[in-house]
C-alpha positions in Angstrom: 17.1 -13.7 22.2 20.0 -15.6 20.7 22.2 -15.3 18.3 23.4 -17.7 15.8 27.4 -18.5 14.5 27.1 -15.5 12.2 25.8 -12.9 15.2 22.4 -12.3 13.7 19.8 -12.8 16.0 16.8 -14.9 15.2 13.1 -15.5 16.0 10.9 -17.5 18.1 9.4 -20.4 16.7 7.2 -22.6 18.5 8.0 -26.3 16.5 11.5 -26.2 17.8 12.9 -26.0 14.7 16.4 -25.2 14.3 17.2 -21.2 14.8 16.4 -19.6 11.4 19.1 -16.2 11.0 17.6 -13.0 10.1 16.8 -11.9 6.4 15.4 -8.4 6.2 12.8 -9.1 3.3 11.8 -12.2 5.5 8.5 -10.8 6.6 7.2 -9.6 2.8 7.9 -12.8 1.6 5.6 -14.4 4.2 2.8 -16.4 1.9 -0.8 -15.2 2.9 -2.9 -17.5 1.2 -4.6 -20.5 3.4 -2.3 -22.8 1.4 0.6 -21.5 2.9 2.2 -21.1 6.1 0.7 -19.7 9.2 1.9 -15.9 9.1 4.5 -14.7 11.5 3.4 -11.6 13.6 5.6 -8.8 14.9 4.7 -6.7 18.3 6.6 -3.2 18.3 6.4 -1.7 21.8 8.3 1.5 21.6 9.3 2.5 25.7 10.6 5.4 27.2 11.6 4.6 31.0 9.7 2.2 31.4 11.6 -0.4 33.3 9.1 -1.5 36.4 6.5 -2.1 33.4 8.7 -4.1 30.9 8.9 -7.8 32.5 5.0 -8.0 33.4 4.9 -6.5 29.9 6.6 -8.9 28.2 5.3 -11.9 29.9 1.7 -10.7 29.4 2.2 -10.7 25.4 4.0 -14.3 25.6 1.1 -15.6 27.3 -1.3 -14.0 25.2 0.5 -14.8 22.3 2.0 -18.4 22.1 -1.4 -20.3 22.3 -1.9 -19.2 19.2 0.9 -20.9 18.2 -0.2 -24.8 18.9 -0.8 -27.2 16.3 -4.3 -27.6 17.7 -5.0 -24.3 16.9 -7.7 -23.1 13.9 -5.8 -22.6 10.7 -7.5 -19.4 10.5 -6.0 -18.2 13.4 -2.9 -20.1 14.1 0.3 -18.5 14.2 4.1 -19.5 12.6 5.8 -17.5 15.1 5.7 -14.2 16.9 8.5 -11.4 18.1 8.2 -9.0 20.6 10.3 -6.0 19.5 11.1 -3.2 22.5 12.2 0.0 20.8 14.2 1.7 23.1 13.5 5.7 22.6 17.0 6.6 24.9 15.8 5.5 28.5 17.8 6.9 31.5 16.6 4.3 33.6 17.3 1.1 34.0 15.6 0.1 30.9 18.9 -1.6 28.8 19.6 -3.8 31.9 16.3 -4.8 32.3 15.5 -5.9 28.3 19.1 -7.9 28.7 18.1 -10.1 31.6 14.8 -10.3 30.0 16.7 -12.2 27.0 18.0 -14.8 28.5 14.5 -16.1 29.4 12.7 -14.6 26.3 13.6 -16.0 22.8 11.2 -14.2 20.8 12.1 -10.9 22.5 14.2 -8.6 20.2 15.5 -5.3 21.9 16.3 -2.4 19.6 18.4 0.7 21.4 18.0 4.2 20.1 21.1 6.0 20.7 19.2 9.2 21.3 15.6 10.0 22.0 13.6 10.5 19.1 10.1 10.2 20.5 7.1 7.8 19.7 6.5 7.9 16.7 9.9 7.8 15.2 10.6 4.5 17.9 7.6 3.0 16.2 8.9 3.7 12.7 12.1 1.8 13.3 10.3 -0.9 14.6 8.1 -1.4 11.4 11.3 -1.7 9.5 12.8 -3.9 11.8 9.8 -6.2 12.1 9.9 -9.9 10.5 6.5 -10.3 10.1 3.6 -9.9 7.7 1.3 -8.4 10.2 2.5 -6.0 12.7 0.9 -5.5 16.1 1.3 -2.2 18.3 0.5 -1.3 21.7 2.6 0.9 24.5 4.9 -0.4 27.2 3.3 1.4 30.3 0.7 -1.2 31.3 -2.8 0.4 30.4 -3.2 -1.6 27.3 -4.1 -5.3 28.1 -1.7 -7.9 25.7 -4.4 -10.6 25.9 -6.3 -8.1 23.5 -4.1 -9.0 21.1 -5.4 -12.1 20.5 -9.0 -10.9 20.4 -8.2 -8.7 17.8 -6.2 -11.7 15.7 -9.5 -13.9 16.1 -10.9 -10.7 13.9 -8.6 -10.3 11.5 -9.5 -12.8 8.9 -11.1 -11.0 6.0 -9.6 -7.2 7.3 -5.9 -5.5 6.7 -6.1 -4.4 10.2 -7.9 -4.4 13.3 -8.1 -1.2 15.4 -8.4 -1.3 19.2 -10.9 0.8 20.6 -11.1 1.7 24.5 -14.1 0.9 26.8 -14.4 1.8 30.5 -10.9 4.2 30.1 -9.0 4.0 33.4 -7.6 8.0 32.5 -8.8 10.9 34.8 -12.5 12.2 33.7 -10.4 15.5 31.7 -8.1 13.4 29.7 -11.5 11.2 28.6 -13.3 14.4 27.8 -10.4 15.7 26.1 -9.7 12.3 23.9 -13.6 12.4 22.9 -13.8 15.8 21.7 -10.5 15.0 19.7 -11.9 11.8 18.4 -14.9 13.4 17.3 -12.7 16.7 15.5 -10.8 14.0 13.6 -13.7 12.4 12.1 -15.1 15.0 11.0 -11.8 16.6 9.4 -10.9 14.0 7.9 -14.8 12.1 6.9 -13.6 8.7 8.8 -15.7 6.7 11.7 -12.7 5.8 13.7 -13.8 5.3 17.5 -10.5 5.9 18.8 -7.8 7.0 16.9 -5.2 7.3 19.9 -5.7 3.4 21.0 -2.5 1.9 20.4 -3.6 -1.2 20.4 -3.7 -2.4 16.6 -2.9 -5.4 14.3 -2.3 -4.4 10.5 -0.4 -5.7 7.3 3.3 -5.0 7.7 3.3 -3.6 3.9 0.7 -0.9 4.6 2.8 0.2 7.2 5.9 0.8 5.5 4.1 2.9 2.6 2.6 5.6 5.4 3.8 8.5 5.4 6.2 9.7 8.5 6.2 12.4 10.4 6.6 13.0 14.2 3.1 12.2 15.6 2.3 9.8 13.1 1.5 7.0 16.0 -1.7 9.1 17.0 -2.7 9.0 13.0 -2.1 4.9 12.0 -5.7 3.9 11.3 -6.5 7.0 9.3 -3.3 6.6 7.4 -4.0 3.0 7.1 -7.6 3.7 5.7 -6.1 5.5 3.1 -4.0 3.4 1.8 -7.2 1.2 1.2 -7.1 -0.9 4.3 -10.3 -2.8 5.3 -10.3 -2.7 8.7 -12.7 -3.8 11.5 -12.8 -1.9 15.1 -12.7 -4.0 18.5 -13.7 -3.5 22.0 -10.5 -3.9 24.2 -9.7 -3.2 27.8 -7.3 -0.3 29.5 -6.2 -0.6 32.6 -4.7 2.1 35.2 -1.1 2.8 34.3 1.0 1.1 37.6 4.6 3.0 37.2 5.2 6.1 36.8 3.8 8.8 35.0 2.6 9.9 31.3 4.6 11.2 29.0 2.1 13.4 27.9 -0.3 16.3 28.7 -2.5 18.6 27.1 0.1 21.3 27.5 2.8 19.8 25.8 0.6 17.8 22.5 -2.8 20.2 22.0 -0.8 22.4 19.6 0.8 19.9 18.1 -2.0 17.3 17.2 -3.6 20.4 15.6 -0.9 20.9 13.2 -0.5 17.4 13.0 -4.4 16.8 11.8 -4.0 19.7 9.5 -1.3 17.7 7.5 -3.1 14.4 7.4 -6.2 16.1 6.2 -4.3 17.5 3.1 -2.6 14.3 2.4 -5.7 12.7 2.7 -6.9 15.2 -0.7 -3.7 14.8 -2.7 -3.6 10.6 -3.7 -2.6 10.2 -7.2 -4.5 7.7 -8.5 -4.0 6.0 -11.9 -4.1 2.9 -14.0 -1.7 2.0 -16.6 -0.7 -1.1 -18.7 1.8 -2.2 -21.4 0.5 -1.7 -24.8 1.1 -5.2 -25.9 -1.0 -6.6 -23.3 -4.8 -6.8 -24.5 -6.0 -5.4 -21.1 -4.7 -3.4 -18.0 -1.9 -5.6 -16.3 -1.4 -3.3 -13.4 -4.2 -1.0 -11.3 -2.9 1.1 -8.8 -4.2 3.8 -6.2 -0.5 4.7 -4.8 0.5 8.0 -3.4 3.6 9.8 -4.5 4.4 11.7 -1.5 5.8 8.8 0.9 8.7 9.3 2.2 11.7 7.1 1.5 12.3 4.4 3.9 13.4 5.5 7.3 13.0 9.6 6.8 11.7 11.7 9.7 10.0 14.9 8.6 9.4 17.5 11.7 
């Protein structure tokens, strides 16, 4: 990444076009309509120590990625541009150094450093408000998750909000599958959904869905739910998982069962307490504006515990 005179940083773009600087508002103000330009897509890794993984990481997305961006490419696939945004959640390893050298070979990689750990989920909320783009993809930095699936699920997208990653032939120990199936099948039926995996992090959605969920710590293991109520369309695709080659998991059933309970228990009542109206003006012959909004979201960047 590179920055311009002013010391904003700017974005990958395939037509070697000048360097465009940063607007915050850039990514809403992508047109999605076939008469406009291709959209611009974001990818928010959020890593914790995850150094050995990052440089395969990042070169698996850019391969994945960029031929989507030819000229020869469908209009109903191609892409404007893409970003590759590493959230890091504090590291103690050698994380920093790494995303630097990976700069100076990376244009379309933007680094973001958390001065303290703040977990997964609130990594992943920074990097939705961050990202440039209309869509935002997800997936996490430790290898399992295959970047070429993220073009399969862009080639699926047209006609959805988002496209959900679902796992087939899991490379997890036999307990952690058994565990993530019972779970899978408890949160359907809390909360009346059919999602196949809710903990795949592997996802593709509208940038302006995300930044009207709700946020919470362990909101990452609840997007496609959340997303489904706030109306999203979405369609659910086969992807690969692969065994994680550095280190170890973050997680265990110790240290998340408790929580993901509590944590299901609160989306299950938000999912009851929409507030749905229409209104209009009263000099306009018929309703001007529908809505099905939600008054408790939280205001732009708050964590609630």
């Amino acid at each position: 990444m590179k920055s311009t005179p002013t010391g904003r940083p700017h974005f990958f773009d395939p037509s070697g076009r000048p360097p465009r600087t940063w607007r915050r508002d850039e990514g809403a103000a992508i047109a999605e309509s076939s008469e406009g330009p291709p959209p611009f897509l974001s990818v928010v890794v959020p890593a914790k120590d995850e150094a050995e993984s990052l440089p395969q990481l990042v070169t698996e997305i850019v391969a994945a990625l960029r031929p989507l961006c030819r000229r020869d490419e469908p209009a109903a696939s191609r892409l404007r541009g893409f970003e590759i945004l590493i959230i890091d959640d504090g590291s103690t390893d050698a994380t920093p150094q790494v995303l630097r050298d990976l700069e100076a070979d990376h244009p379309e990689l933007r680094p973001i450093r958390l001065r303290a750990n703040v977990g997964q989920s609130g990594a992943t909320a920074v990097g939705f408000r961050a990202a440039r783009g209309a869509w935002i993809a997800t997936l996490d930095a430790d290898l399992q998750n295959d970047p070429a699936d993220l073009e399969t699920l862009w080639r699926e997208l047209p006609g959805y909000d988002a496209a959900l990653g679902w796992r087939r032939l899991r490379r997890d120990k036999w307990s952690r599958r058994l565990v993530s199936r019972w779970a899978n099948r408890v949160r359907n039926a809390v909360l009346g959904q059919s999602i196949r995996d809710t903990g795949c992090s592997v996802r593709i959605f509208r940038r302006d869905l995300a930044l009207r969920l709700p946020l919470f710590h362990g909101v990452h293991r609840f997007l496609g739910p959340l997303l489904i109520r706030e109306g999203a369309k979405v369609v659910q695709v086969p992807v690969n998982h692969r065994a994680r080659p550095h280190g170890a998991s973050h997680y265990n059933f110790r240290n998340r069962s408790f929580r993901v309970v509590v944590d299901l228990l609160g989306v299950s009542w938000l999912m009851r307490r929409p507030l749905r109206y229409e209104a209009f003006e009263a000099h306009v012959p018929e309703p001007a504006v529908a809505a099905d909004e939600a008054f408790d979201r939280r205001r732009t960047g708050e964590l609630a515990a």
